[in-house]
N, CA, C and O atoms as a GROMACS GRO file, in nm:
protein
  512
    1UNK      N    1  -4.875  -3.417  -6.121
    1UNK     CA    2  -4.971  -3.310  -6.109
    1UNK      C    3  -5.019  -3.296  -5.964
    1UNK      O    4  -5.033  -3.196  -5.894
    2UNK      N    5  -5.042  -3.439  -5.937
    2UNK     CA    6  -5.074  -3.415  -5.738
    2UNK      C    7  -4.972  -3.372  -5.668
    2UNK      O    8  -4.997  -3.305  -5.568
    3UNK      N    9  -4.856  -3.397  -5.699
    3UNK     CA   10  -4.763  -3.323  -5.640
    3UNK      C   11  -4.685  -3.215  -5.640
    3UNK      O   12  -4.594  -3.196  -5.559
    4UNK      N   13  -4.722  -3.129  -5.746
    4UNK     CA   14  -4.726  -3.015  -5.747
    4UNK      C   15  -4.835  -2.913  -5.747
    4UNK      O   16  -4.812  -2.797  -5.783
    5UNK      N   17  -4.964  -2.954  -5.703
    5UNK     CA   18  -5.027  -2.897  -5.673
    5UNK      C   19  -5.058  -2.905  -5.500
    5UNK      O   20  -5.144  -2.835  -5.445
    6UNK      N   21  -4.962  -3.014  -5.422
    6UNK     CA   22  -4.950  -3.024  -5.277
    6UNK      C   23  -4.868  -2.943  -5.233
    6UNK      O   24  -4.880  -2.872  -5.133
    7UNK      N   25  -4.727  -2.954  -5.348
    7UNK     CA   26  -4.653  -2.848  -5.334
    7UNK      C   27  -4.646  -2.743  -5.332
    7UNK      O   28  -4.579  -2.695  -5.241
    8UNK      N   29  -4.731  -2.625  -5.458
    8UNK     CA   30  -4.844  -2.512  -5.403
    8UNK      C   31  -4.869  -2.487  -5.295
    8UNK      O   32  -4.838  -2.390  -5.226
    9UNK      N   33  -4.928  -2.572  -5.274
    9UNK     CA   34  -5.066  -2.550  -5.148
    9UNK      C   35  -4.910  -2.556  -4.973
    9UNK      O   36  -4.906  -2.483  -4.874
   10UNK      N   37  -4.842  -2.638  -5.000
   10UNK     CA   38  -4.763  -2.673  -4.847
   10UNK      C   39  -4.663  -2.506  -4.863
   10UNK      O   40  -4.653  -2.436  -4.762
   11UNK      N   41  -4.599  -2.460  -4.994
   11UNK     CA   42  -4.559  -2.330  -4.973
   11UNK      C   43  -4.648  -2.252  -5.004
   11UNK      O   44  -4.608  -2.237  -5.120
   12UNK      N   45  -4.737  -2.187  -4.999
   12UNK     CA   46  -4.844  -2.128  -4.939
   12UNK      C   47  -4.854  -2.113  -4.839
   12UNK      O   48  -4.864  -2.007  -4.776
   13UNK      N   49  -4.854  -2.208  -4.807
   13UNK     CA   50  -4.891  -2.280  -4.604
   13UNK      C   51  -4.768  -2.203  -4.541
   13UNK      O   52  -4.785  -2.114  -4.457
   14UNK      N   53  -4.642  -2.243  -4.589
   14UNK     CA   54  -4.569  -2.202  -4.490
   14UNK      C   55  -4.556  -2.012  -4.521
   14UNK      O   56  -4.585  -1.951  -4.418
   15UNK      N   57  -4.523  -1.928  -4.626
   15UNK     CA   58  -4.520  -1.819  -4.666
   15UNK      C   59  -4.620  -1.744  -4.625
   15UNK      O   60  -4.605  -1.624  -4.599
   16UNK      N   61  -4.756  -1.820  -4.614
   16UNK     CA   62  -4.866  -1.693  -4.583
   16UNK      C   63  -4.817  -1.637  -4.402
   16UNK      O   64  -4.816  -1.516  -4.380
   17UNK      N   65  -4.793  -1.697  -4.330
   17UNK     CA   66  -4.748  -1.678  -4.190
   17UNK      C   67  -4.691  -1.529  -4.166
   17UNK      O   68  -4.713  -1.433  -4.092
   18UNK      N   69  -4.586  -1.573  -4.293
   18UNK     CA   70  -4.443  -1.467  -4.284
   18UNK      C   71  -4.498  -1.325  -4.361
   18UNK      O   72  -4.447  -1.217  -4.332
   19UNK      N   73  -4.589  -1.335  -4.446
   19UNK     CA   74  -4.682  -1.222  -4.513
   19UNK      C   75  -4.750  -1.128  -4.408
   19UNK      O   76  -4.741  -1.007  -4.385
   20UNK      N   77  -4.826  -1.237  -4.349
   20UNK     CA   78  -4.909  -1.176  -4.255
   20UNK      C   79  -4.879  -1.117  -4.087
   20UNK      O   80  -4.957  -1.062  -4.009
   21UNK      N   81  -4.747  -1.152  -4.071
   21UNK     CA   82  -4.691  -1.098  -3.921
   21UNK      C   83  -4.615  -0.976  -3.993
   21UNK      O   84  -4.625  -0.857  -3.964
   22UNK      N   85  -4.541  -1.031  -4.090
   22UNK     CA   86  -4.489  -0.877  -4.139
   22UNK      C   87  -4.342  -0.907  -4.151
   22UNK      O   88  -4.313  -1.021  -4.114
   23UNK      N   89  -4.215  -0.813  -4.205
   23UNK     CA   90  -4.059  -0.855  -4.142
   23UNK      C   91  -4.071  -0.745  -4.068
   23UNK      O   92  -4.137  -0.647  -4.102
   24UNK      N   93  -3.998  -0.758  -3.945
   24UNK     CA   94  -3.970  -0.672  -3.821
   24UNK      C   95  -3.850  -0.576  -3.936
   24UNK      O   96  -3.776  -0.598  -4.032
   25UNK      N   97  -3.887  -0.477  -3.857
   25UNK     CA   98  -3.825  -0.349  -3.922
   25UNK      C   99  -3.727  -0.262  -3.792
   25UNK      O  100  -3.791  -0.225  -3.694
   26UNK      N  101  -3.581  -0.234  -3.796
   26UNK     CA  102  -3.516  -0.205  -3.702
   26UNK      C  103  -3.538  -0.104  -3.626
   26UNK      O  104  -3.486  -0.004  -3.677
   27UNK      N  105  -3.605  -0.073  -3.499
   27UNK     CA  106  -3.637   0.063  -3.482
   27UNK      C  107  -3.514   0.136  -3.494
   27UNK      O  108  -3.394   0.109  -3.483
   28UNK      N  109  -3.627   0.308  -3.540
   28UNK     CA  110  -3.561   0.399  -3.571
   28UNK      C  111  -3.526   0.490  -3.437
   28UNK      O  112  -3.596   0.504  -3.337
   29UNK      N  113  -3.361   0.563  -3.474
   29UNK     CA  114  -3.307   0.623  -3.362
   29UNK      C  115  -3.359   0.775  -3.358
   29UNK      O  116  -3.310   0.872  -3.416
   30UNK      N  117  -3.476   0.768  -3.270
   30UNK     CA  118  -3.530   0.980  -3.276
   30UNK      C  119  -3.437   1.035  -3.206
   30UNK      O  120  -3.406   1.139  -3.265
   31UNK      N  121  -3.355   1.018  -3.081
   31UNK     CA  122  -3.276   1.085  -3.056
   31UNK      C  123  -3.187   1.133  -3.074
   31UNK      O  124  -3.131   1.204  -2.990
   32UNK      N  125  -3.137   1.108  -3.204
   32UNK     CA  126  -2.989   1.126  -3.259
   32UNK      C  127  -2.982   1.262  -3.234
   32UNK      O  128  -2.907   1.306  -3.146
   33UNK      N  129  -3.074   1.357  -3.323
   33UNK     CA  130  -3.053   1.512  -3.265
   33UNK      C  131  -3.124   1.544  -3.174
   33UNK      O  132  -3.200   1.640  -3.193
   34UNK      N  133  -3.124   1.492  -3.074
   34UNK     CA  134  -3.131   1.562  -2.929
   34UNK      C  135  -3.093   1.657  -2.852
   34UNK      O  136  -2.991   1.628  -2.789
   35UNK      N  137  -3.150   1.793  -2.824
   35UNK     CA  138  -3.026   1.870  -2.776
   35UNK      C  139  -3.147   2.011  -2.809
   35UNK      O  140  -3.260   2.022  -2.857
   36UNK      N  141  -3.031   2.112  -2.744
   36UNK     CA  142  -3.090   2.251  -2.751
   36UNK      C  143  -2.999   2.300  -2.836
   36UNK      O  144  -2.880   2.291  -2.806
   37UNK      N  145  -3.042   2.367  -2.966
   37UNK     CA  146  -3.015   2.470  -3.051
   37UNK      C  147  -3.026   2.594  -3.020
   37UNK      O  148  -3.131   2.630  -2.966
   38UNK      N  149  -2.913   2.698  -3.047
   38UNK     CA  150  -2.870   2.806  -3.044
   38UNK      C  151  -2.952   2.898  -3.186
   38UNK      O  152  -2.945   2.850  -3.299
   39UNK      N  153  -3.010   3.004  -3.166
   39UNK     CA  154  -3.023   3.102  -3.333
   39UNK      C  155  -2.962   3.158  -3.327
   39UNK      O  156  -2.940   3.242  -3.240
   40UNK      N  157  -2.877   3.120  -3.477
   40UNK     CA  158  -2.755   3.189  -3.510
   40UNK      C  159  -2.811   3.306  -3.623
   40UNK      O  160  -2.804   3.422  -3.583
   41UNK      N  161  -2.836   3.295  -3.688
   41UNK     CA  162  -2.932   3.400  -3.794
   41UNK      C  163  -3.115   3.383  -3.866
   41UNK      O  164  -3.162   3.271  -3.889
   42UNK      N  165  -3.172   3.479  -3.884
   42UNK     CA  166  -3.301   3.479  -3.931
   42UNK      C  167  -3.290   3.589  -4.040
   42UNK      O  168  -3.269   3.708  -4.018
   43UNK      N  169  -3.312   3.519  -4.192
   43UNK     CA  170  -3.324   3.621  -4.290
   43UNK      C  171  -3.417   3.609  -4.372
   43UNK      O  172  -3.464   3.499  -4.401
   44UNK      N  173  -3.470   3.753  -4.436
   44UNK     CA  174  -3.581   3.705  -4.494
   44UNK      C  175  -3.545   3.783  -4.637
   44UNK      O  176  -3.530   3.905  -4.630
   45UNK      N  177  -3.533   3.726  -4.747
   45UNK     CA  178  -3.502   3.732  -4.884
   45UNK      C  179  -3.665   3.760  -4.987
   45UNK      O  180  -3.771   3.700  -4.971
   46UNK      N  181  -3.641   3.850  -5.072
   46UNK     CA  182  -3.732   3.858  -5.145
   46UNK      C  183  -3.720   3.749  -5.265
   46UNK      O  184  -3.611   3.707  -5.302
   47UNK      N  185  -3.851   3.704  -5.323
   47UNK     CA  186  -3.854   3.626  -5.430
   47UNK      C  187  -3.803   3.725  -5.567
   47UNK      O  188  -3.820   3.843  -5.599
   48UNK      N  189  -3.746   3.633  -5.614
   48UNK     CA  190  -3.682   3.679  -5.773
   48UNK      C  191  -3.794   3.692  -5.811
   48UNK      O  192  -3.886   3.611  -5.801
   49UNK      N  193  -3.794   3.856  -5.885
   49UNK     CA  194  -3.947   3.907  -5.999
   49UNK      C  195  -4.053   3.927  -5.953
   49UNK      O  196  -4.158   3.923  -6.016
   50UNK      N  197  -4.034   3.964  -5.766
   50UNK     CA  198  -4.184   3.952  -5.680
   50UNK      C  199  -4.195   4.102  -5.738
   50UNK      O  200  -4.129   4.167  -5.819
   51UNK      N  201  -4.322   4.130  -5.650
   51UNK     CA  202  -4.363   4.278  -5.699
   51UNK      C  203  -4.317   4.358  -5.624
   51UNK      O  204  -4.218   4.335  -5.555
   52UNK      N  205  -4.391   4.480  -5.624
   52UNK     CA  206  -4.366   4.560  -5.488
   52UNK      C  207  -4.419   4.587  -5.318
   52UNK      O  208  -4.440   4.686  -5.247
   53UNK      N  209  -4.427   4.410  -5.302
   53UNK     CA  210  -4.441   4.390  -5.142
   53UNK      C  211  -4.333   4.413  -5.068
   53UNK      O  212  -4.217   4.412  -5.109
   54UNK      N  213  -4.372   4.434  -4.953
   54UNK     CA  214  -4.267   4.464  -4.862
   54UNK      C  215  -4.205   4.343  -4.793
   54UNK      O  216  -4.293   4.260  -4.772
   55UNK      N  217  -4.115   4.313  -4.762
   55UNK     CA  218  -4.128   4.189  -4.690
   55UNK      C  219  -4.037   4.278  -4.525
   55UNK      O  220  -3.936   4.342  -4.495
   56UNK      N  221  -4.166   4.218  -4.462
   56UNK     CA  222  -4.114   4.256  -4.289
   56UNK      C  223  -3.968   4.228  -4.237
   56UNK      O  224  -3.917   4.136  -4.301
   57UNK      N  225  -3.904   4.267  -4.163
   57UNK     CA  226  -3.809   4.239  -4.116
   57UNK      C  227  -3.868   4.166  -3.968
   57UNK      O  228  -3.966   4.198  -3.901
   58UNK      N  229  -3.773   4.059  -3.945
   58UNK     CA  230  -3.807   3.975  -3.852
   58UNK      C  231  -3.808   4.095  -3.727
   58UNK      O  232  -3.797   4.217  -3.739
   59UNK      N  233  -3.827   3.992  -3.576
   59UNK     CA  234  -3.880   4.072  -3.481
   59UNK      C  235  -3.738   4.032  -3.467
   59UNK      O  236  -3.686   4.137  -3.503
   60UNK      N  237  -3.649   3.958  -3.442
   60UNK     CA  238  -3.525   3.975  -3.422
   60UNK      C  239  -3.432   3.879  -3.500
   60UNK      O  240  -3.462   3.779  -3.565
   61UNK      N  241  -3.240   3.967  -3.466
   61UNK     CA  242  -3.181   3.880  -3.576
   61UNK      C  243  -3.174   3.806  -3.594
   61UNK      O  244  -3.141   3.783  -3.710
   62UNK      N  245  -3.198   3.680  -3.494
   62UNK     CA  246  -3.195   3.515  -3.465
   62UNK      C  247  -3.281   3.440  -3.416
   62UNK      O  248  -3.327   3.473  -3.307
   63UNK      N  249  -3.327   3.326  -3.477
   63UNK     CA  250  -3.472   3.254  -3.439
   63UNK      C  251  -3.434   3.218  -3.269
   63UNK      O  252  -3.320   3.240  -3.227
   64UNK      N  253  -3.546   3.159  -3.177
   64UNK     CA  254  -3.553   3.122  -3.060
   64UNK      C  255  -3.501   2.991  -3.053
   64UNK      O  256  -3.515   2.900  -3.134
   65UNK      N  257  -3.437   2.992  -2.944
   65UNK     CA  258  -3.375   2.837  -2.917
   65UNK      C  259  -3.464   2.703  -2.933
   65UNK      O  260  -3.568   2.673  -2.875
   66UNK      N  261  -3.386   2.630  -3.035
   66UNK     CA  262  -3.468   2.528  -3.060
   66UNK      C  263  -3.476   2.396  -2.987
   66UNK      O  264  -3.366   2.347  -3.011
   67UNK      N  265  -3.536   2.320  -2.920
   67UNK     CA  266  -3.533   2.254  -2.814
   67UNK      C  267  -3.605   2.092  -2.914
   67UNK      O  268  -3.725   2.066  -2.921
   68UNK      N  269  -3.512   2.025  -2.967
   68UNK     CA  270  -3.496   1.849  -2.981
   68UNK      C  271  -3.500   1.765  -2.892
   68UNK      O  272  -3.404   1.736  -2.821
   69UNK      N  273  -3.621   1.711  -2.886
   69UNK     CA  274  -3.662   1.537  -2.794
   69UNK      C  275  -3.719   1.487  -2.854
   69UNK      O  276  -3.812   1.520  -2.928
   70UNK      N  277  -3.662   1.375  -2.826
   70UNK     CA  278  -3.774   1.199  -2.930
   70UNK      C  279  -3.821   1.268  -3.068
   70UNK      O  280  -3.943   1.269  -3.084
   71UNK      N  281  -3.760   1.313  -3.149
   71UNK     CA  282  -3.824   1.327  -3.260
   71UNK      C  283  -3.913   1.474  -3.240
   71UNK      O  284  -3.951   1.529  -3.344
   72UNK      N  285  -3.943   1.528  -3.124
   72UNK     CA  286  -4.052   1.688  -3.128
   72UNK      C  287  -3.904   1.820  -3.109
   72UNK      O  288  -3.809   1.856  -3.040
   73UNK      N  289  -3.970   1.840  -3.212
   73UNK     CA  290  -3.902   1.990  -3.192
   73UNK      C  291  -3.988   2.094  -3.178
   73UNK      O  292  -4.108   2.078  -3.196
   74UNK      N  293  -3.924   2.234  -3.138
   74UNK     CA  294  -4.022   2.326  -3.042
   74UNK      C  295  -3.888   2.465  -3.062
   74UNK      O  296  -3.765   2.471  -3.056
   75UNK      N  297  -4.001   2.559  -3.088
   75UNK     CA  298  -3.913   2.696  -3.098
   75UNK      C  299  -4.022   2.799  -2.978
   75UNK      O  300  -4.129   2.753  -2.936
   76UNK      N  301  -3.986   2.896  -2.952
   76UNK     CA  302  -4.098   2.956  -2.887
   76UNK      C  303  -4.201   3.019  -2.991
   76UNK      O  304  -4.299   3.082  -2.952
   77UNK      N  305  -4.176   3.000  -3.108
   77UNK     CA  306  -4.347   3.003  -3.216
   77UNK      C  307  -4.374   2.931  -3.286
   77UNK      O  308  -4.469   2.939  -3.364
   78UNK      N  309  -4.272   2.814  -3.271
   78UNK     CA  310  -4.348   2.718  -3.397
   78UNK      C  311  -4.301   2.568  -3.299
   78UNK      O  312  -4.221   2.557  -3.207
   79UNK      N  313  -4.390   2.466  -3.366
   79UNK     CA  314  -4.401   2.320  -3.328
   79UNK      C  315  -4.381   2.202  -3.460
   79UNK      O  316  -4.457   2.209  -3.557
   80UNK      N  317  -4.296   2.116  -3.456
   80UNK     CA  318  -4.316   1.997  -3.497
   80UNK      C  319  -4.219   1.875  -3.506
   80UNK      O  320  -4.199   1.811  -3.403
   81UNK      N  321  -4.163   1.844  -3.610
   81UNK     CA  322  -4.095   1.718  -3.511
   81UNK      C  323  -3.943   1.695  -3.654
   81UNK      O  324  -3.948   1.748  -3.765
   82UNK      N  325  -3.822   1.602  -3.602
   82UNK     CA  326  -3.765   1.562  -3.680
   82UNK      C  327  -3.735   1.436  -3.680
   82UNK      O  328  -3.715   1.381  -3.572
   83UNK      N  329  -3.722   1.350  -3.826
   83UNK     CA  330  -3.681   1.258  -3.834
   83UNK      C  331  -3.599   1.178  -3.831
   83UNK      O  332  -3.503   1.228  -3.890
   84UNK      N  333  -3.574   1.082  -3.799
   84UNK     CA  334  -3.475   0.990  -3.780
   84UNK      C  335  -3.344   1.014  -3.869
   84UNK      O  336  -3.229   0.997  -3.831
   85UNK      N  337  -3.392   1.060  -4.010
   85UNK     CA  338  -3.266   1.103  -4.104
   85UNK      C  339  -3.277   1.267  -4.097
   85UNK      O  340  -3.260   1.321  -4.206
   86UNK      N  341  -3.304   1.360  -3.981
   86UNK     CA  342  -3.318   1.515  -3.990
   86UNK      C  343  -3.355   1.557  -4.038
   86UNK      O  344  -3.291   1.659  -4.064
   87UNK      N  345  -3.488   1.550  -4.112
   87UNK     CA  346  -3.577   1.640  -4.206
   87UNK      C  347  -3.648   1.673  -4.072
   87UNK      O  348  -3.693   1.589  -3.995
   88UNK      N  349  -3.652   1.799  -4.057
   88UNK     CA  350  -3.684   1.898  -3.977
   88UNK      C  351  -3.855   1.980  -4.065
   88UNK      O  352  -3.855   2.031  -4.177
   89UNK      N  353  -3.957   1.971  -3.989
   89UNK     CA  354  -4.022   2.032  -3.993
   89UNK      C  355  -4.132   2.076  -3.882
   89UNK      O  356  -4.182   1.991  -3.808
   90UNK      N  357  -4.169   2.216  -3.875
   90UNK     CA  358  -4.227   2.289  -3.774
   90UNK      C  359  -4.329   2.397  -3.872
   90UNK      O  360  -4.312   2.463  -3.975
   91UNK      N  361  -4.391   2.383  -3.820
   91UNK     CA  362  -4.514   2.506  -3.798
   91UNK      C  363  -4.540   2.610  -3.683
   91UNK      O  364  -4.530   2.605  -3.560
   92UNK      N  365  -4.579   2.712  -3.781
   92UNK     CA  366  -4.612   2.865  -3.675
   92UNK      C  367  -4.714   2.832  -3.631
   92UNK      O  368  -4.784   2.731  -3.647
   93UNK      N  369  -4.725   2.933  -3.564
   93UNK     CA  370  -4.908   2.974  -3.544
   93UNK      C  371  -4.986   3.046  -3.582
   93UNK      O  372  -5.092   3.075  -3.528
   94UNK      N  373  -4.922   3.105  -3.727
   94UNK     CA  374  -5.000   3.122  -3.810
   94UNK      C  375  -5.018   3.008  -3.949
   94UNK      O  376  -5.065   3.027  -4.062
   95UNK      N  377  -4.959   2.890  -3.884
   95UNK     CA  378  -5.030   2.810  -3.955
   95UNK      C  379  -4.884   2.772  -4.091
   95UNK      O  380  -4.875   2.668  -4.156
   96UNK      N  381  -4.813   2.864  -4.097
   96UNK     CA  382  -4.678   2.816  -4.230
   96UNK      C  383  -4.602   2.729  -4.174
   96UNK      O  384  -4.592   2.718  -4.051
   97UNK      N  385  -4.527   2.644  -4.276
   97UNK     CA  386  -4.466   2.547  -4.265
   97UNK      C  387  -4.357   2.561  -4.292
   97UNK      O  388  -4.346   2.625  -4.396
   98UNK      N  389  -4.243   2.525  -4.240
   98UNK     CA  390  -4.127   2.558  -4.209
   98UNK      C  391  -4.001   2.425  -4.247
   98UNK      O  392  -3.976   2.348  -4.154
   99UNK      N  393  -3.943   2.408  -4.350
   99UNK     CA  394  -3.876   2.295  -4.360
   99UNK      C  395  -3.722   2.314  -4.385
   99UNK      O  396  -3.657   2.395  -4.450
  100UNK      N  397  -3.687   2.202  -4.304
  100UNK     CA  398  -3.527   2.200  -4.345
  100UNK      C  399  -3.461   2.087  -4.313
  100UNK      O  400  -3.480   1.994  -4.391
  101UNK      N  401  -3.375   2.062  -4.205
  101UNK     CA  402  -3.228   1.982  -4.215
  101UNK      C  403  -3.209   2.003  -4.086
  101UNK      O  404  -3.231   2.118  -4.050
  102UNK      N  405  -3.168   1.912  -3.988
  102UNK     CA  406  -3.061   1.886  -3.903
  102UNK      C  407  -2.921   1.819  -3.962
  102UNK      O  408  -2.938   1.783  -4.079
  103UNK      N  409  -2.825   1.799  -3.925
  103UNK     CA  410  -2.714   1.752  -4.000
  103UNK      C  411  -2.648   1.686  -3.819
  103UNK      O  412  -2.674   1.708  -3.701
  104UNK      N  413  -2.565   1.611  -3.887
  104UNK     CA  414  -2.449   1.522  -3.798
  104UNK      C  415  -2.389   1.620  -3.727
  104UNK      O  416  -2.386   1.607  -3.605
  105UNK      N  417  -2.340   1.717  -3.778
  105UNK     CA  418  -2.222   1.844  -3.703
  105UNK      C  419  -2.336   1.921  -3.603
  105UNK      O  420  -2.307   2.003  -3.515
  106UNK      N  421  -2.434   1.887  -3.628
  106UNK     CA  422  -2.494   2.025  -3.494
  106UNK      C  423  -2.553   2.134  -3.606
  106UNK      O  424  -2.586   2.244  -3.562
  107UNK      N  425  -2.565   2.113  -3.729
  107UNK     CA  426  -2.629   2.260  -3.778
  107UNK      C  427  -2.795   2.203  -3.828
  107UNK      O  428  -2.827   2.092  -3.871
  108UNK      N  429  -2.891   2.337  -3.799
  108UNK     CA  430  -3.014   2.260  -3.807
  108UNK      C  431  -3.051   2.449  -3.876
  108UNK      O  432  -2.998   2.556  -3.845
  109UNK      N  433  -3.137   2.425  -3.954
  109UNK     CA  434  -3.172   2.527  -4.090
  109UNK      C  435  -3.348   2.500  -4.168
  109UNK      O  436  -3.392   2.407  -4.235
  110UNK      N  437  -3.393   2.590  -4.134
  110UNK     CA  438  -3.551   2.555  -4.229
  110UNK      C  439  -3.553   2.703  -4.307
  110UNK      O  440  -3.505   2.812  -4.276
  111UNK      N  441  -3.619   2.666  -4.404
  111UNK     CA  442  -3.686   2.771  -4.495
  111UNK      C  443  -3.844   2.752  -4.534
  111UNK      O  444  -3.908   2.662  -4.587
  112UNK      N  445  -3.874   2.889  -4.479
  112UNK     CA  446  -4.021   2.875  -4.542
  112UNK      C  447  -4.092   3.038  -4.626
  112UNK      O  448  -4.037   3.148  -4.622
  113UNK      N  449  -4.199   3.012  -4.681
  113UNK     CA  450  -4.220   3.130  -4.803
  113UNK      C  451  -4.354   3.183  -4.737
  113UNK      O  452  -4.420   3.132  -4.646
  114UNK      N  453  -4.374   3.285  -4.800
  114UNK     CA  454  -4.532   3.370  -4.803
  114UNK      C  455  -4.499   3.503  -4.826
  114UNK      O  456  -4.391   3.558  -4.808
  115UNK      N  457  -4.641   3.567  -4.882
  115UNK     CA  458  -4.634   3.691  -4.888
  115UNK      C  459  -4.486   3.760  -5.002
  115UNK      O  460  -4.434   3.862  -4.958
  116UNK      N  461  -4.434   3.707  -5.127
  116UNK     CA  462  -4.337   3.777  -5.149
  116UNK      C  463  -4.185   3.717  -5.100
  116UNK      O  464  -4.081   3.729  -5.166
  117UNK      N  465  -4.194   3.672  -5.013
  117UNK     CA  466  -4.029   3.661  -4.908
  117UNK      C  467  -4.005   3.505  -4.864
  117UNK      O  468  -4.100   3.427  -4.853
  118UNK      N  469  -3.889   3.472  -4.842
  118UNK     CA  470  -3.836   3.365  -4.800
  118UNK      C  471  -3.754   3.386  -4.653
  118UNK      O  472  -3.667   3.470  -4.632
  119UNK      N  473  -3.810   3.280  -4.551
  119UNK     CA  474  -3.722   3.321  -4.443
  119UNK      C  475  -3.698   3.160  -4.405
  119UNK      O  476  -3.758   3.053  -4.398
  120UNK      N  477  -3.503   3.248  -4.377
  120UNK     CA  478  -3.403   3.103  -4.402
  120UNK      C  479  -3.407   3.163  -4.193
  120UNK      O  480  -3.401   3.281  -4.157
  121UNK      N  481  -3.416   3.065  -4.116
  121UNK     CA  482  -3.360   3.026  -3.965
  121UNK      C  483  -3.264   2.915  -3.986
  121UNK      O  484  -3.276   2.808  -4.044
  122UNK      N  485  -3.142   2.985  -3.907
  122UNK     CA  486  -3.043   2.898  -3.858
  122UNK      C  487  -2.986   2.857  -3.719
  122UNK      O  488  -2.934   2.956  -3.666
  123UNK      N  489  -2.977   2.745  -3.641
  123UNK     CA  490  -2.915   2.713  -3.573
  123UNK      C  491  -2.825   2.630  -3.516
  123UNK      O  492  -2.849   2.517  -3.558
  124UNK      N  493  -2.692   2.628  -3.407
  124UNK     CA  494  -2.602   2.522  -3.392
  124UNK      C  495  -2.632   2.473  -3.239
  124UNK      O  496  -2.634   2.539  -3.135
  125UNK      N  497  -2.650   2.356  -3.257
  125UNK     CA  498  -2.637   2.264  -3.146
  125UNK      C  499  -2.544   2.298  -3.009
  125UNK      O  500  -2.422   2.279  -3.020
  126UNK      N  501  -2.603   2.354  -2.864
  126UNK     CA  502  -2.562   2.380  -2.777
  126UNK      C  503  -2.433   2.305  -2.729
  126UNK      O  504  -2.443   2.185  -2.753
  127UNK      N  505  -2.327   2.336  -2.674
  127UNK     CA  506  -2.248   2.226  -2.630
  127UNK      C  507  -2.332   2.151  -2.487
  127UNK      O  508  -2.376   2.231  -2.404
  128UNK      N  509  -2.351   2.018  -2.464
  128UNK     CA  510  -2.396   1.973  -2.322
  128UNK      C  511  -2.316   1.975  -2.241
  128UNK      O  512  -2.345   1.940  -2.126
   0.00000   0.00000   0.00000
């Protein structure tokens, strides 16, 4: 009984250490999509069974070049960042949220909703 209750107590002893520093976790690579994106198309789709809103036509056919560092991405109207596995998300300035995908090949794509309509932006990775 004394010796398994020393035994307790000595792994305890050694385990609480390893609890409390933590396991090191491999940093993550933000630069993978690094790079300037090209807009290749901007469309804006009505919702199935919406009413009779209008949905605007963009100000032009292709979103603004999208500009990837360390994880921040940047369009000339919207801001925010992508992740280590390319989940891409940005915000306007009016405040909508904008989500999508970078991919391995260079293609990077968000969709976001309001008002009635869906607008899909697409772009491909500049050659350097």
């Amino acid at each position: 009984m004394v010796q398994e209750d020393l035994l307790k107590k000595l792994s305890f002893a050694l385990v609480l250490p390893l609890l409390v520093a933590g396991v090191p976790v491999p940093a993550q690579n933000l630069t993978a999509f690094d790079g300037n994106y090209v807009g290749v198309s901007l469309t804006m789709e009505r919702f199935a069974g919406s009413g009779g809103g209008v949905c605007r036509p963009a100000g032009s056919p292709v979103p603004g070049t999208l500009v990837i560092s360390n994880g921040v991405a940047k369009t000339p109207t919207t801001e925010g960042s992508v992740s280590p596995q390319g989940v891409l998300s940005l915000r306007d300035r009016s405040g909508y949220l904008h989500l999508g995908q970078v991919d391995a090949q260079g293609n990077a794509t968000t969709r976001s909703s309001g008002n009635e309509c869906f607008l899909t932006a697409v772009w491909r990775k500049a050659p350097r």
